[in-house]
N, C-alpha and C positions, 0 to 999 in steps of 0.2 A: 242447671237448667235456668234458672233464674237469672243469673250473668247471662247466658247466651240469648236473653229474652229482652236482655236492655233493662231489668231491673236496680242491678248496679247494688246486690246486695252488702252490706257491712255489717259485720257484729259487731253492737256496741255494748252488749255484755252477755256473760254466758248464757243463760236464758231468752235473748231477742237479737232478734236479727231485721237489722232497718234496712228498705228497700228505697235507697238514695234516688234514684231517677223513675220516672214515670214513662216508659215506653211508648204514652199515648199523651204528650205534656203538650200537645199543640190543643188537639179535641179538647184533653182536659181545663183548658182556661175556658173554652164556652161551654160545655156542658160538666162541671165536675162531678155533680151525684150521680150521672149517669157514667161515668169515666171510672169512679172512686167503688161504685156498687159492682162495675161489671168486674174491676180487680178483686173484688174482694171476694166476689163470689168465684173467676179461676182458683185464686190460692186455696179459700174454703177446699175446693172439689181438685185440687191437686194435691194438697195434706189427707185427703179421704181416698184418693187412689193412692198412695204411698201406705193408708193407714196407718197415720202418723199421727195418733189420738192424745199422746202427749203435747203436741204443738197447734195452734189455732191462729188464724189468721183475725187479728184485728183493725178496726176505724180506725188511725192514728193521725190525722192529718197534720202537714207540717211544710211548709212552705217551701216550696221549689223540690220536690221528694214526691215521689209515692204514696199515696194515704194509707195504704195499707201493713204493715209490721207482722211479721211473724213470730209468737210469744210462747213460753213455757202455759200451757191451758191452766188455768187456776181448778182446782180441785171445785167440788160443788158448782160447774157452770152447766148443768142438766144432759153432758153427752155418757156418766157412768150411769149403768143401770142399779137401780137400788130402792 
């Protein structure tokens, strides 16, 4: 999904997977918080419709890329119940 979305995704190690192009890299030079929020919140709500509670989508920003990175969730980051 992510390749056919223009993400351009690469694993650069077993646990993350960096989303090399920015599908919206025109908009995103004049507006990037608004560009970089609105990715992060699709990925957020497409790892939640997958229920993919292992993986979470983070900030990552990184010049000429995607700011967003999908990561192994760190334990204690407040989504287990406990």
């Amino acid at each position: 999904m992510l390749d056919r979305q223009g993400f351009e995704p690469a694993r650069e190690a077993p646990d993350r997977l960096r989303l090399r192009n920015c599908p919206f890299h025109p908009l995103a030079a004049q507006a990037p918080d608004l560009v970089c929020g609105m990715n992060h919140a699709f990925l957020t709500g497409y790892l939640q419709g997958l229920r993919a509670p292992a993986v979470e989508a983070v900030l990552a920003p990184s010049p000429g890329e995607c700011c967003v990175e999908l990561r192994h969730a760190e334990a204690g980051d407040g989504t287990a119940a406990g």
